[in-house]
C-alpha positions in Angstrom: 0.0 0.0 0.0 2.8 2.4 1.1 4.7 1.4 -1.8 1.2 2.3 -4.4 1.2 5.8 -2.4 4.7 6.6 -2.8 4.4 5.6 -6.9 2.0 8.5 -6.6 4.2 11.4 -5.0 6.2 12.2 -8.4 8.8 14.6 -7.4 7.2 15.7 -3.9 9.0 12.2 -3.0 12.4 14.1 -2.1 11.2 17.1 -0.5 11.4 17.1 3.1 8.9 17.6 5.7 9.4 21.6 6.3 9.2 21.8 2.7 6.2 20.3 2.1 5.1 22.3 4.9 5.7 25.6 3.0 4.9 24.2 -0.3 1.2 23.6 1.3 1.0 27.1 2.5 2.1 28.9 -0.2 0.4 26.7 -2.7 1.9 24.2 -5.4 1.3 26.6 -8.6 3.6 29.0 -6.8 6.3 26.0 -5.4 7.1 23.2 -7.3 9.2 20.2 -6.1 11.4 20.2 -9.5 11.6 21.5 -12.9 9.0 18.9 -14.3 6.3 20.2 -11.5 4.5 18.2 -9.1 0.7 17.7 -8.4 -1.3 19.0 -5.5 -2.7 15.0 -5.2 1.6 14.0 -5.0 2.3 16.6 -2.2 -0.5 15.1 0.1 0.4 11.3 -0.5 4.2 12.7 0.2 2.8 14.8 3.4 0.8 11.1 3.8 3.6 9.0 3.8 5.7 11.3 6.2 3.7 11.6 8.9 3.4 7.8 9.0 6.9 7.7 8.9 7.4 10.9 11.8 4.6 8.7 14.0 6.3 5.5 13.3 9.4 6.7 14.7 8.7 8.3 17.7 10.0 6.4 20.7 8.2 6.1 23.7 8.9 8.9 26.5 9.7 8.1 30.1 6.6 7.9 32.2 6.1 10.9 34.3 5.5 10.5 37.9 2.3 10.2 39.4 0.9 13.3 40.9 0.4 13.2 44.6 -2.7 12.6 46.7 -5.8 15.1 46.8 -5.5 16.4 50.8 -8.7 14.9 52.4 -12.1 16.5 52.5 -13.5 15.6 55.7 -16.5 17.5 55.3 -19.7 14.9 54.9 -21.3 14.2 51.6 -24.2 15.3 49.8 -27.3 12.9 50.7 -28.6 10.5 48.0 -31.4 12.9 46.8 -29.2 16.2 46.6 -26.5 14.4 44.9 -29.2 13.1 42.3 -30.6 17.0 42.2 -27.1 18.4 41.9 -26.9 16.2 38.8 -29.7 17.5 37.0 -29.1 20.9 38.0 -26.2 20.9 36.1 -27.5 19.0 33.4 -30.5 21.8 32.8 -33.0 18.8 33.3 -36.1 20.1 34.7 -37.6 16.3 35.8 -41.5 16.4 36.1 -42.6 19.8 36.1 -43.4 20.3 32.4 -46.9 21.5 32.7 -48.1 23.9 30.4 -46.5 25.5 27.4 -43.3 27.1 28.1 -43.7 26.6 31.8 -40.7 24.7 32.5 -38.5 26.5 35.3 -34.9 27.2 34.4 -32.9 25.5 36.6 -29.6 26.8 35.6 -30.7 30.3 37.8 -31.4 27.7 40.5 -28.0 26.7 40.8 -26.2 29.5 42.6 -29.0 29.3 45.4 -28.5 25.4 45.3 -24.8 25.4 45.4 -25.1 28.1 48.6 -27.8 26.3 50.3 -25.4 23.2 50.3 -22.0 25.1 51.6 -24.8 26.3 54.4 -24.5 23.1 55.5 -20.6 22.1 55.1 -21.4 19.2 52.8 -18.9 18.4 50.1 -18.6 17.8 46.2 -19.2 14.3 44.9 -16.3 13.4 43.1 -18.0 12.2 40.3 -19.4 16.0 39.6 -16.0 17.9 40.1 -15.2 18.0 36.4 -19.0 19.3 35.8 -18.4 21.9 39.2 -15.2 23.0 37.1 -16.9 23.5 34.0 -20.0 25.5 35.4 -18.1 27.9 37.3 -15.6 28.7 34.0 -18.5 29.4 32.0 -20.1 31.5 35.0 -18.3 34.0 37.0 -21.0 34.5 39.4 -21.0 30.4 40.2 -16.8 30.8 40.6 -17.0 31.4 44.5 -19.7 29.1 45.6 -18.4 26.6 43.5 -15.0 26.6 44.7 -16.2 26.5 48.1 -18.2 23.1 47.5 -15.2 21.6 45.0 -12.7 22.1 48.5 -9.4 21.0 48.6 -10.3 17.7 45.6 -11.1 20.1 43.5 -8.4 22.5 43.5 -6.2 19.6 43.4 -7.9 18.6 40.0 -7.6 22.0 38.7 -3.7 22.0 38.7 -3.7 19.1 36.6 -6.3 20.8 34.0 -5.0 24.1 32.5 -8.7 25.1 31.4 -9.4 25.1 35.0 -6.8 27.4 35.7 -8.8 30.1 37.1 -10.0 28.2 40.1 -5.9 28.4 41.0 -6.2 32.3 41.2 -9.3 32.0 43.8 -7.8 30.0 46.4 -4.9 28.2 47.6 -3.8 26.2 44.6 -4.7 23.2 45.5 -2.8 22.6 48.7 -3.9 23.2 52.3 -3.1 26.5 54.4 -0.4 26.0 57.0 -2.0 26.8 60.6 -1.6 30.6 60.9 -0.2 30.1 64.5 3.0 28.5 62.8 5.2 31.3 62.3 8.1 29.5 60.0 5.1 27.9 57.9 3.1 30.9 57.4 6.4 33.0 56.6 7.8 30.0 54.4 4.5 30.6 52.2 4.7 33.9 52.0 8.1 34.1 50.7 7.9 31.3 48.2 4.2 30.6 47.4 2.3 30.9 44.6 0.2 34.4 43.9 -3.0 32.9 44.8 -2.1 30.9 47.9 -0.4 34.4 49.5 -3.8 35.5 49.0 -5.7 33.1 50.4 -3.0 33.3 53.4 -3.6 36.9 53.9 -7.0 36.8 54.0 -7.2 33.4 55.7 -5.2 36.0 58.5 -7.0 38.7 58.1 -10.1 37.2 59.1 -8.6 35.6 62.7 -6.0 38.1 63.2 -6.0 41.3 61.6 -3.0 43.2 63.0 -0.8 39.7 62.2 -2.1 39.9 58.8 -1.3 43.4 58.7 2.3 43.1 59.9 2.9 39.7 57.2 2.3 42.1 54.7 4.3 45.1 55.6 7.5 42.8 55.3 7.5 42.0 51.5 5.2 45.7 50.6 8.2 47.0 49.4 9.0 44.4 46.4 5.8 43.7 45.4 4.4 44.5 42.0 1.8 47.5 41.9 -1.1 45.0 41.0 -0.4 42.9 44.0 0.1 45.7 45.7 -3.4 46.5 45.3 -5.2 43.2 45.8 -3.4 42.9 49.0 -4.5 46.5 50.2 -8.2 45.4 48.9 -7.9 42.2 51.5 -7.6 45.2 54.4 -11.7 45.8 54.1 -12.3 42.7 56.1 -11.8 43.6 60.1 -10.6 47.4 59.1 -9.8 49.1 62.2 -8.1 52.4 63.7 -4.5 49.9 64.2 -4.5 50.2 59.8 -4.5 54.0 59.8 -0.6 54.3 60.1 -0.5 51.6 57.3 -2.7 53.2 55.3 -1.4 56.9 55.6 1.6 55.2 54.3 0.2 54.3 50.9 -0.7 57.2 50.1 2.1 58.4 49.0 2.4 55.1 46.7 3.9 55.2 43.2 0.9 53.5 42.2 -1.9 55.7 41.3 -4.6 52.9 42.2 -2.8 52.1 45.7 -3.5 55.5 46.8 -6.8 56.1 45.6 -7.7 52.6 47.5 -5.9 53.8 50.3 -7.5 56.9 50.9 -11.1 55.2 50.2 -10.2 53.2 53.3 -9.1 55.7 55.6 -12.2 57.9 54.7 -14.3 54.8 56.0 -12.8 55.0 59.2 -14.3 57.9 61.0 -11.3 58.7 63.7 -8.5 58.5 61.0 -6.9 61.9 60.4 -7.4 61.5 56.5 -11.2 62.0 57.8 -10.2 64.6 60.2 -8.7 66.5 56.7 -11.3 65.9 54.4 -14.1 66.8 57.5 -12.6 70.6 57.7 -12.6 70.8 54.1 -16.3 69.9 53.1 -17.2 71.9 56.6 -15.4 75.1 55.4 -17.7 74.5 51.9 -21.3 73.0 52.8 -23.1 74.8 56.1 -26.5 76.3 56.6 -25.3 79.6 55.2 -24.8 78.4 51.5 -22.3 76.0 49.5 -18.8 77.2 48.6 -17.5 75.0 46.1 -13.4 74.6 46.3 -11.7 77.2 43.9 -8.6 74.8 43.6 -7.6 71.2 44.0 -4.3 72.1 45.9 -1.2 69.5 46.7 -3.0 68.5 50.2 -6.1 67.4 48.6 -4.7 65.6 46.1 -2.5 63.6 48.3 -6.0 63.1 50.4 -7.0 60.7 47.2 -8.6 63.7 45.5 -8.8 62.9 41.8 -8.3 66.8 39.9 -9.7 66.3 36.8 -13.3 65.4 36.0 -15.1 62.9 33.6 -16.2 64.2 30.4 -19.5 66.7 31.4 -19.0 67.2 34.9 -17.8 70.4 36.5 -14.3 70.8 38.0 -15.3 73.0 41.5 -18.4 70.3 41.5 -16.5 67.6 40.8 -14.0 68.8 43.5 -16.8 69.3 46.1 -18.2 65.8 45.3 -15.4 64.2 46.3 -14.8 66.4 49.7 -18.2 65.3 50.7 -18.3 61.8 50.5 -14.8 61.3 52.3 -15.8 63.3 55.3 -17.6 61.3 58.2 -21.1 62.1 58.6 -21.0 62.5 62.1 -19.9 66.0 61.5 -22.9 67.8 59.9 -25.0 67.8 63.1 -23.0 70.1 64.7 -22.1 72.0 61.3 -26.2 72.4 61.1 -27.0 73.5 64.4 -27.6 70.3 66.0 -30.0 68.8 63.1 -30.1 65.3 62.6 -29.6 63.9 59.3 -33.3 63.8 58.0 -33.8 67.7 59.1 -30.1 68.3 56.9 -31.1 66.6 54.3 -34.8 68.2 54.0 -33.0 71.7 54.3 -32.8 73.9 51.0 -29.6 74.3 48.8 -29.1 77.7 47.1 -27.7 77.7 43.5 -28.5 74.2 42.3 -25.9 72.4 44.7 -28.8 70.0 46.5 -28.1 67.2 44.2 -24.3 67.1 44.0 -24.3 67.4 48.0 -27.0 64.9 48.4 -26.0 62.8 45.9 -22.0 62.8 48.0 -24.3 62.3 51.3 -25.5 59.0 49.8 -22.0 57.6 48.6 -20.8 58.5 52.1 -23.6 56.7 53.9 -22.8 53.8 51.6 -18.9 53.9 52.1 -19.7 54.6 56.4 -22.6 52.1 56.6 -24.8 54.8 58.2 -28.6 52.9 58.6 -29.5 56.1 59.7 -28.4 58.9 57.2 -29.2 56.1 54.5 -33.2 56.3 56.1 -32.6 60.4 56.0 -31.5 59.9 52.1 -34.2 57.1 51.1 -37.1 59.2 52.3 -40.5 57.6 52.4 -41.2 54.9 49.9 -44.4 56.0 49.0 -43.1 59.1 48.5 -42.5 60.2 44.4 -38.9 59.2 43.7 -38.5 62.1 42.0 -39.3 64.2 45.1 -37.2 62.5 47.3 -35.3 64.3 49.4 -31.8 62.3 49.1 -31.7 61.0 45.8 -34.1 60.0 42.6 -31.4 57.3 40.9 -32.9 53.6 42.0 -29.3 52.6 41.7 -28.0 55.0 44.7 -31.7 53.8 46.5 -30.3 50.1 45.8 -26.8 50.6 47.7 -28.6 52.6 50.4 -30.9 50.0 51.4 -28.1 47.6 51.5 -27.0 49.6 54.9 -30.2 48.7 56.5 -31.5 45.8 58.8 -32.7 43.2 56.4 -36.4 43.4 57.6 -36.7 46.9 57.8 -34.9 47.0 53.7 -38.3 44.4 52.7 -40.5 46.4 54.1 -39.5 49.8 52.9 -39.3 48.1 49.3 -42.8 46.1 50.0 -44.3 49.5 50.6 -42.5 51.1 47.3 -43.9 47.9 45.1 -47.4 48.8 46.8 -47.1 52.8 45.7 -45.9 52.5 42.9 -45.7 48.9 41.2 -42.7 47.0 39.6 -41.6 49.0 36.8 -39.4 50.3 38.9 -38.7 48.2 41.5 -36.1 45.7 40.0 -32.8 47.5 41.0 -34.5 47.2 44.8 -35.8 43.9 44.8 -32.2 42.1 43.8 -30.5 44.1 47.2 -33.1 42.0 49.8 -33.2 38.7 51.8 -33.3 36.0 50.2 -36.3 34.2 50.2 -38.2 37.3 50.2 -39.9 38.4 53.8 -43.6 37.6 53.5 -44.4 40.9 53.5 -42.6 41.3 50.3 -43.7 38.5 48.6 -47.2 39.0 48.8 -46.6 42.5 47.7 -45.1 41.2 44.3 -47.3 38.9 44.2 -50.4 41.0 44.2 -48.3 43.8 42.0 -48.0 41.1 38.9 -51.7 40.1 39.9 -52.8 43.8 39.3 -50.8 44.4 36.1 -52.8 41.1 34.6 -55.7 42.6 35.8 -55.1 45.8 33.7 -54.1 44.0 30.8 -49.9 44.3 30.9 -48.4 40.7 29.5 -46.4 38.9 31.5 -43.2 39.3 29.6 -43.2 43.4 30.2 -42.0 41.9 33.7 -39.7 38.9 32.7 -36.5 41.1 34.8 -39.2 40.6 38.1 -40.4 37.3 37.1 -36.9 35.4 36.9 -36.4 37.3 40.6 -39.3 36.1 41.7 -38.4 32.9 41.1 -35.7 32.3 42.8 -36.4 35.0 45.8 -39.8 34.1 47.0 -41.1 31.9 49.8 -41.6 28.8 48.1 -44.7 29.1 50.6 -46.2 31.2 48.0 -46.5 28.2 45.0 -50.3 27.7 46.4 -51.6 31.1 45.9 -49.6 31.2 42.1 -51.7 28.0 41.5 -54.9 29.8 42.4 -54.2 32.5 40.3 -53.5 30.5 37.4 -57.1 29.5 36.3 -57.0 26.4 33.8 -56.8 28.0 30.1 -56.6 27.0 26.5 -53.1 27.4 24.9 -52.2 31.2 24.3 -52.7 32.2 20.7 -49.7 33.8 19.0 -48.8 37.5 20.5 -49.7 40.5 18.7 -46.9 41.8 16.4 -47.1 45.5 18.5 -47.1 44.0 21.2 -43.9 45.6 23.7 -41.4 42.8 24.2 -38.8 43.7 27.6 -36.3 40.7 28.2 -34.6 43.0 31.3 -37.0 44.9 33.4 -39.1 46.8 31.0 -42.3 49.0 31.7 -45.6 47.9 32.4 -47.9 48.3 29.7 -49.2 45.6 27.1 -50.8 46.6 23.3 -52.6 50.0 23.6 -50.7 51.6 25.9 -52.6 50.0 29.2 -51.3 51.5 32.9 -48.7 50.3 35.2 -49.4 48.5 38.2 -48.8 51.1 40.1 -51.2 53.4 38.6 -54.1 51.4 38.1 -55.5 51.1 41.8 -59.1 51.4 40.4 -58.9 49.1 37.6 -61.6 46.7 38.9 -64.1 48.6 39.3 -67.6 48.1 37.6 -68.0 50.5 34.2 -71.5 50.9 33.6 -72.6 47.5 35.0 -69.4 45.5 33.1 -66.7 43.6 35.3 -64.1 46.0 33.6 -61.6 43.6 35.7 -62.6 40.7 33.3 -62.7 43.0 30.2 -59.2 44.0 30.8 -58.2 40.4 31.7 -58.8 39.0 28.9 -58.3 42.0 26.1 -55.2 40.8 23.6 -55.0 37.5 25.1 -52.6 38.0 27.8 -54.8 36.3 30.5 -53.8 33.0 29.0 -50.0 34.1 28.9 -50.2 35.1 32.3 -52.1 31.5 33.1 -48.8 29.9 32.0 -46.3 32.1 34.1 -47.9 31.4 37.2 -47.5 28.1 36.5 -43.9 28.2 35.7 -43.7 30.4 38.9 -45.2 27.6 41.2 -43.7 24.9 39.5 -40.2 26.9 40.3 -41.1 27.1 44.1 -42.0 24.0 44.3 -38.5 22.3 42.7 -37.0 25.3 45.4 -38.8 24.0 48.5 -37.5 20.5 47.5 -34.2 21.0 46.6 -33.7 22.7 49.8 -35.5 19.9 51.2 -32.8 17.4 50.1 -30.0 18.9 51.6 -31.6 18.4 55.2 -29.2 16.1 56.6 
């Protein structure tokens, strides 16, 4: 056969291997083997008859030595039923809730709530699923941490052998177990020698049980390190920040790294005492009080060594821009004196002359945020029935979102319940993703009766697809029963009317014909001259039957929730 091949190569026979190579590339019209020529057919049997030839003579490598033992995971393992759910949660298998068209729940949005019900209870991976672990959390960033956590120490150890799985190295340890942080040559021996990832997960493994020791490891390599390290160790200070950083802090700002000190001086301005506050507290005093707002004229040497950034992004004012920053670094507890006593929700209802309310307020909120104030973030939120537009800290749902976060978690579902309830869901998406999850009851039943009331006026269901795919993984899974009631029995939904407003995010209330929000359709049920106008509206367009089948995906999702978390009882 060889011999039949080679009859066939013509003068490609003598050419060698990296000349077949760039005959191939360059094309045989523009290389031939000889003056005679050769075929394109003759350079692929000679390419043919090489490679069998290359393979052929390849001897056999020394066998490399056996990696060593994953560390043991003595955490317990997933009972029978959670492994078997894990499975098809990975899979995308929905298993026997199929009913109606289009009603099957995703289960790939379950997942993350699956993967952090089961760390809740210290179980461990399956080692039969690590691979599939692996592969979920490359694809999704937001599975990476959870994922990790239930892989442990097997699956970092299966990582290193895997380059595709490379990023699970830069989240943790590498693979290999932390020394005990009480061993001072161990800890130190890392430190000098280990790999990027397992000096972070060192730090922070210290950070979290001693925070000065951390502080101190750190201080005695600072020096040589790269700016980029530089600034993910500084970032590893947030957890346990105290008054015992300042020194190290007020250090760093003097950085050759640009992105060091601007982290640095973010850190001091959350500690109240530091004397970076102290600074940036007589500055904003000296331009906000009850007589007026000065704005800064300059952006001198001091300020700018403060963390001050000089020049504004595109559109914004410098002496505003300037002021902004002055604000939001200085510690809130210094405006009740600088006001006459006032507390925050009197200071924030005062007047600003000249248009300088919303850069002030709007300061006031990022500092609440930064400080964790509960109570200048109540002062800022205002009431949530309240016009958000009128508010008196802020009208952007994104600030609202950040601000609520500083609250108690059952005082930030009810000041959202009571928002959903005033003024519907259009807006309410930004607020709903910051609470509890599941939802408080009070909550729940308040989107609950919000997506009730925008079928009532006629809204289809996929205006609200951004609070539907909340809803179903954030509400009580007690609330399946009252989804089935509202999802009468219906013939399939006829095809959607070509005008009809399509959202995939959040979107606006509002089917064909322009019908109301939620929010603004309080007397939609009443009679109209002696007509149910509820069932009129119900059923105008069709989108009674499309709301029929999300309630039924809804329940069916609460339902594979309830059990899921079921199965991981031990």
């Amino acid at each position: 056969m060889v011999t039949t091949v080679e009859a066939g190569m013509g003068e490609w026979a003598a050419v060698d291997w990296e000349g077949l190579v760039t005959a191939a590339l360059l094309g045989t019209e523009r290389r031939r083997a000889g003056a005679a020529g050769g075929s394109p057919e003759g350079l692929l049997d000679a390419a043919a008859v090489h490679t069998v030839r290359r393979r052929a003579g390849l001897r056999p490598a020394a066998a490399r030595a056996l990696p060593e033992r994953a560390a043991v995971d003595p955490r317990p393992e997933l009972p029978a039923a959670a492994r078997r759910r894990l499975g098809r949660l990975l899979a995308g298998r929905t298993g026997a809730y199929t009913s109606g068209r289009g009603a099957l729940p995703d289960l790939a949005e379950l997942l993350p709530q699956w993967l952090a019900a089961a760390n809740g209870h210290g179980y461990r991976a399956p080692a039969a699923v690590l691979p599939a672990l692996l592969d979920a959390a490359k694809a999704r960033t937001d599975l990476r941490p959870a994922a990790l956590a239930l892989v442990g120490v097997r699956g970092l150890w299966l990582a290193r052998l895997n380059p595709d799985w490379r990023f699970a190295l830069r989240g943790g340890a590498g693979g290999t177990e932390l020394p005990d942080i009480t061993d001072a040559d161990a800890v130190a021996g890392l430190w000098e020698e280990g790999l990027f990832a397992e000096r972070v997960a060192l730090l922070s493994a210290m950070r979290a049980r001693d925070p000065a020791g951390a502080r101190e490891l750190l201080l005695t390599t600072w020096s040589r390190e790269r700016a980029e390290d530089r600034l993910m160790f500084l970032d590893s200070l947030r957890a346990g920040l105290s008054d015992g950083d300042e020194p190290f802090l007020e250090a760093a700002l003097v950085d050759r790294s640009r992105n060091v000190r601007a982290t640095a001086a973010e850190l001091l301005s959350c500690l109240p005492a530091s004397a970076l506050a102290g600074r940036m507290a007589e500055r904003a005093l000296a331009c906000v009080g009850p007589e007026g707002v000065r704005a800064p004229l300059e952006c001198d040497e001091g300020m700018r060594r403060d963390g001050v950034v000089e020049r504004p992004p595109a559109g914004r004012g410098e002496r505003s821009w300037w002021l902004s920053q002055l604000v939001e670094a200085a510690p809130l507890g210094c405006w009740p004196e600088r006001f006459g006593g006032r507390g925050p929700e009197e200071i924030v209802a005062l007047p600003m002359a000249d248009g300088w309310a919303e850069d002030v307020h709007a300061a006031w909120c990022r500092a609440a945020v930064r400080q964790r104030d509960p109570e200048w973030s109540r002062a800022l939120l205002g009431s949530p029935v309240a016009s958000p537009a009128a508010g008196p800290g802020t009208a952007s749902l994104a600030e609202r979102a950040k601000l609520l976060e500083t609250l108690p978690g059952a005082e930030r579902a009810e000041w959202v319940a009571a928002f959903v309830r005033a003024h519907g869901l259009s807006e309410a998406f930004q607020l709903l993703g910051v609470c509890g999850v599941p939802w408080a009851a009070p909550l729940g039943r308040a989107v609950v009766d919000a997506l009730d009331l925008a079928r009532d006026v006629g809204s289809y269901p996929w205006s609200f697809s951004g609070v539907m795919g909340l809803a179903e993984r954030c509400l009580d899974p007690g609330e399946a029963a009252r989804l089935e009631s509202l999802a009468l029995p219906s013939a399939p939904p006829p095809d959607a009317p070509a005008d009809t407003p399509s959202d995939t995010a959040v979107g606006t209330p509002g089917g064909s014909g322009g019908a109301p929000s939620a929010g603004g359709a309080a007397g939609a049920s009443a009679p109209v001259a002696g007509v149910d106008a509820t069932r009129v509206l119900r059923t105008a367009g069709g989108a009674e039957a499309y709301w029929d089948e999300a309630f039924q995906r809804l329940a069916a999702t609460l339902r594979i929730r309830a059990e899921m978390l079921a199965e991981l009882v031990p």
